[in-house]
C-alpha positions in Angstrom: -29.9 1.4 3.8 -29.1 0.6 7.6 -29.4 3.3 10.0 -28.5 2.0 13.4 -24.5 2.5 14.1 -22.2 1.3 17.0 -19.7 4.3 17.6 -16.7 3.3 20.2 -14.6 6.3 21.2 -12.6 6.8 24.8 -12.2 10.6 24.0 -15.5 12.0 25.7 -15.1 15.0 23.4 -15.0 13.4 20.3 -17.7 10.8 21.3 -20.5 13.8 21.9 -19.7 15.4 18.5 -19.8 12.1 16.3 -23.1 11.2 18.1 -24.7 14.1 17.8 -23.6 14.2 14.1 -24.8 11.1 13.1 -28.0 11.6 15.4 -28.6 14.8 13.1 -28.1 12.8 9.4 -30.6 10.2 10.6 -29.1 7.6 12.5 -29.5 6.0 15.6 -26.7 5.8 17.7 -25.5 3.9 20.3 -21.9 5.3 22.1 -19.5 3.2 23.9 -15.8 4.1 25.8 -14.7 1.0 25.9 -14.8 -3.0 24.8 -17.0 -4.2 27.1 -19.6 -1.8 26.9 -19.7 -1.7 23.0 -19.8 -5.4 23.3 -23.3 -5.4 25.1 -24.5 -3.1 23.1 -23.6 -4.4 19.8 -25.2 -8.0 21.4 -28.2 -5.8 22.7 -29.1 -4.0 19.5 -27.4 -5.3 16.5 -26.1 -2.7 14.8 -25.8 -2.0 11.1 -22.6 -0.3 11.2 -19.7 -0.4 13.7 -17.3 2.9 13.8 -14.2 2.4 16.2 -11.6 3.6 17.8 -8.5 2.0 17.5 -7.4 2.6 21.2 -10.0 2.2 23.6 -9.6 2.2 27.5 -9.8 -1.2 27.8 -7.5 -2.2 25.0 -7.5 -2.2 21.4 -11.2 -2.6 19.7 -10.0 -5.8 18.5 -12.7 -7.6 21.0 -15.1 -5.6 19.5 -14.6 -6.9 16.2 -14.1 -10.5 17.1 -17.4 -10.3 18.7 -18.7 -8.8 15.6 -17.2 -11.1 13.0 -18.5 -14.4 15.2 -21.7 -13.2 15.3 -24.3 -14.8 12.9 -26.3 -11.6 12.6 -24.0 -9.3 12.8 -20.6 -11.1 10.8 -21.0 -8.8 7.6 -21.8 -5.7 9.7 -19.2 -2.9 8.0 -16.6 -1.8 10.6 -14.4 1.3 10.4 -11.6 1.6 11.9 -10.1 5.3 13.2 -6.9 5.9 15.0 -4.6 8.6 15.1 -1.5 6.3 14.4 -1.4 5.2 9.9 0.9 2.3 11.0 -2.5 0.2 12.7 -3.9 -0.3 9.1 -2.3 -2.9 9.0 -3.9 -4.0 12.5 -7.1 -3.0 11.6 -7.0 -4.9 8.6 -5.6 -8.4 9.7 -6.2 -8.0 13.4 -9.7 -6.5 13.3 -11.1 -7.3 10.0 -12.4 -3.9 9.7 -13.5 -2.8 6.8 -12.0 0.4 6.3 -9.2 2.2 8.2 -9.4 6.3 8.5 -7.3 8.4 10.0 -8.6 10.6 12.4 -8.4 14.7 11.6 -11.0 13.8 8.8 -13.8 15.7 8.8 -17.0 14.7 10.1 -19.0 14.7 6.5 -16.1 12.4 5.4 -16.9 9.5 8.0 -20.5 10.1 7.2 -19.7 9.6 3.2 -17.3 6.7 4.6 -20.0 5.2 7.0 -23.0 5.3 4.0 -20.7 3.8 1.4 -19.9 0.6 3.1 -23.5 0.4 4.3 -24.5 0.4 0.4 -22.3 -2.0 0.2 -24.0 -4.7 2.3 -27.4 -3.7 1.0 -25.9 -5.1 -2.6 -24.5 -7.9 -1.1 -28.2 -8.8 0.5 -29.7 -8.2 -2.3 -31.1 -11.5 -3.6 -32.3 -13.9 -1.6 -33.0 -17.4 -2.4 -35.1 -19.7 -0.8 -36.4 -23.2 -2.5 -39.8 -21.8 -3.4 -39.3 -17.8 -4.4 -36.6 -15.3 -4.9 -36.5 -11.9 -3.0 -35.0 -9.3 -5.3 -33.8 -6.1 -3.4 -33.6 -4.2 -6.7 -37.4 -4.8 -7.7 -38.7 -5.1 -4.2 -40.4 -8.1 -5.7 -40.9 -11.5 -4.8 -40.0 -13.7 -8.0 -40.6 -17.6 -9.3 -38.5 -18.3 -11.4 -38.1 -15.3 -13.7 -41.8 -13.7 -13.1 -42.5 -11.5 -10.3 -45.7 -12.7 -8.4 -45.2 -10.1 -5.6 -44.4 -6.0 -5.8 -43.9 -4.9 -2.2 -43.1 -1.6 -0.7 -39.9 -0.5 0.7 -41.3 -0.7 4.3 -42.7 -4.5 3.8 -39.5 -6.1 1.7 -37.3 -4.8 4.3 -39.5 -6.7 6.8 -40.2 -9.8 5.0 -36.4 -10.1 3.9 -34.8 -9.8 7.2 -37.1 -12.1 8.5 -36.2 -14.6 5.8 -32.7 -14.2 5.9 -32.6 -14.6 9.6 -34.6 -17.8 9.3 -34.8 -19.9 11.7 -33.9 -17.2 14.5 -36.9 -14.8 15.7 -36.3 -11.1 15.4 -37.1 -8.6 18.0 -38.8 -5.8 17.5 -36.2 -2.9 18.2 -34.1 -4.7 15.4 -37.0 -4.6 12.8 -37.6 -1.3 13.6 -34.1 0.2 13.4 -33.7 -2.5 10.2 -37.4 -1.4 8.6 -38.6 2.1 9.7 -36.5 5.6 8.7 -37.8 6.9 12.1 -38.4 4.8 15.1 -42.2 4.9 15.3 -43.1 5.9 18.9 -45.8 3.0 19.1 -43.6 0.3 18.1 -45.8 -2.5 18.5 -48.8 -1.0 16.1 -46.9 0.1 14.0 -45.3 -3.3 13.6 -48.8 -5.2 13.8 -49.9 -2.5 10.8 -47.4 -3.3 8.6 -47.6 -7.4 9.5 -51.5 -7.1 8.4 -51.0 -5.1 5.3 -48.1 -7.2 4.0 -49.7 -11.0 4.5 -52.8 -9.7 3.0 -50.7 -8.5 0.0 -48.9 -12.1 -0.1 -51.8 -14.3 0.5 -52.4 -17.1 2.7 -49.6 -19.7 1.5 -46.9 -16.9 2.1 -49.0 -14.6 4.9 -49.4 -18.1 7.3 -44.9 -18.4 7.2 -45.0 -14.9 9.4 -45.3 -15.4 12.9 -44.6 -13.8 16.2 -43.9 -15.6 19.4 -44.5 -13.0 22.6 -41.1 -11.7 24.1 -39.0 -13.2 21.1 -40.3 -11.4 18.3 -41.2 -12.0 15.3 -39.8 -15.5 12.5 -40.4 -16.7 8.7 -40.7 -20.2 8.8 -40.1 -22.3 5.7 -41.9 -25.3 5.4 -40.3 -28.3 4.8 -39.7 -29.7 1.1 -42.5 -33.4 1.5 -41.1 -36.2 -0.6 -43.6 -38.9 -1.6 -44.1 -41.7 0.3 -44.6 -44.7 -1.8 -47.6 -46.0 -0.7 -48.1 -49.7 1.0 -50.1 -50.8 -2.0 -46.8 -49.3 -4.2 -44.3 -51.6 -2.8 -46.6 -55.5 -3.6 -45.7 -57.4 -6.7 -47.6 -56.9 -9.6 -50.7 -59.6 -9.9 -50.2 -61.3 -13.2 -52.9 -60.1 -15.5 -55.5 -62.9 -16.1 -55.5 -63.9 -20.0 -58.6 -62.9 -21.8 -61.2 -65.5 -21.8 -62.3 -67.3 -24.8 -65.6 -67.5 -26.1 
């Protein structure tokens, strides 16, 4: 399950408590007062989770969510929606897209609930993967062809490799595989990266392991090769000589 989430809140107050609840159960947090600021951060670090307030100082968090829902990595991101007001569900539902709408007064263990529900959510919508040549299966942790499983991963290394194949062709940075594939950020982010990179292609072996690559200041890509078609060779497209009839003796 994702533990990175976006929380937008203009009420100073409020904002300190849910971050420093969330920051307690696990999570990584990144705060915002307003659109714009959410905005970059959501573009900055790609969130799992988005948790909004309805009102924001700069207008509704309707921008937020446009930004989120046109978004390639970040379109089926769960939002949730709080306001003060029960007549912006219907807002928050056709305006916003979100999600979910709560009214706020709820309790902080109910957003939590709220938040880790919808995240489950996603995780079973992600969790097979197709690609032409194998099958990732969230469920197993395995990599399958056809029906057999040819690879058993751990939790740490199928979180990696999938995100990297499901964001195929795009690179991904490192803070996103690390709030994506660690529980806790690692302090040295690179090695511990690098670690799990080595153990994981020698597990797949070298036709899989050589698809992993990392480009300096983008991060790190799966590359599917391309499906080859046969060429019909020169010799392929000349008549046919007539075969030469069997002399007589």
């Amino acid at each position: 399950m994702g533990n990175t989430i976006l929380i937008a809140e203009d009420d100073r107050e409020v904002l300190r408590i849910l971050d420093r609840y969330f920051s307690v159960c696990g999570f990584t947090v990144y705060s915002a007062e307003n659109n714009a600021a959410a905005i970059e951060l959501a573009g900055r670090y790609r969130p799992d989770c988005f948790l909004l307030d309805y009102h924001l100082a700069d207008g509704p968090a309707a921008g937020i969510c446009r930004f989120v829902r046109g978004d390639e990595y970040l379109k089926k991101a769960p939002i949730i929606m709080l306001s003060g007001d029960p007549g912006q569900i219907i807002n928050s539902c056709e305006i916003c897209q979100a999600d979910v709408f709560v009214q706020k007064g709820r309790g902080c263990a109910e957003l939590l609930a709220v938040v880790k529900r919808q995240l489950n959510r996603v995780e079973w919508d992600r969790g097979v993967i197709k690609k032409p040549d194998f099958t990732l299966n969230a469920a197993t942790l395995c990599i399958m062809r056809g029906e057999r499983p040819t690879h058993q991963l751990s939790p740490e290394q199928f979180r990696f490799f999938s995100l990297l194949v499901e964001k195929s062709p795009d690179f991904v940075t490192e803070e996103a595989i690390c709030s994506y594939v660690f529980m806790d950020t690692p302090s040295e982010r690179q090695e511990a990266i690098s670690s799990l990179v080595y153990r994981l292609r020698r597990k797949l072996g070298p036709r899989l392991a050589r698809r992993i690559k990392n480009k300096r200041y983008r991060g790190w890509i799966y590359v599917q090769p391309r499906l080859q078609t046969r060429k019909p060779s020169a010799d392929s497209n000349r008549p046919e000589k007539p075969c030469r009839p069997a002399l007589k003796t």
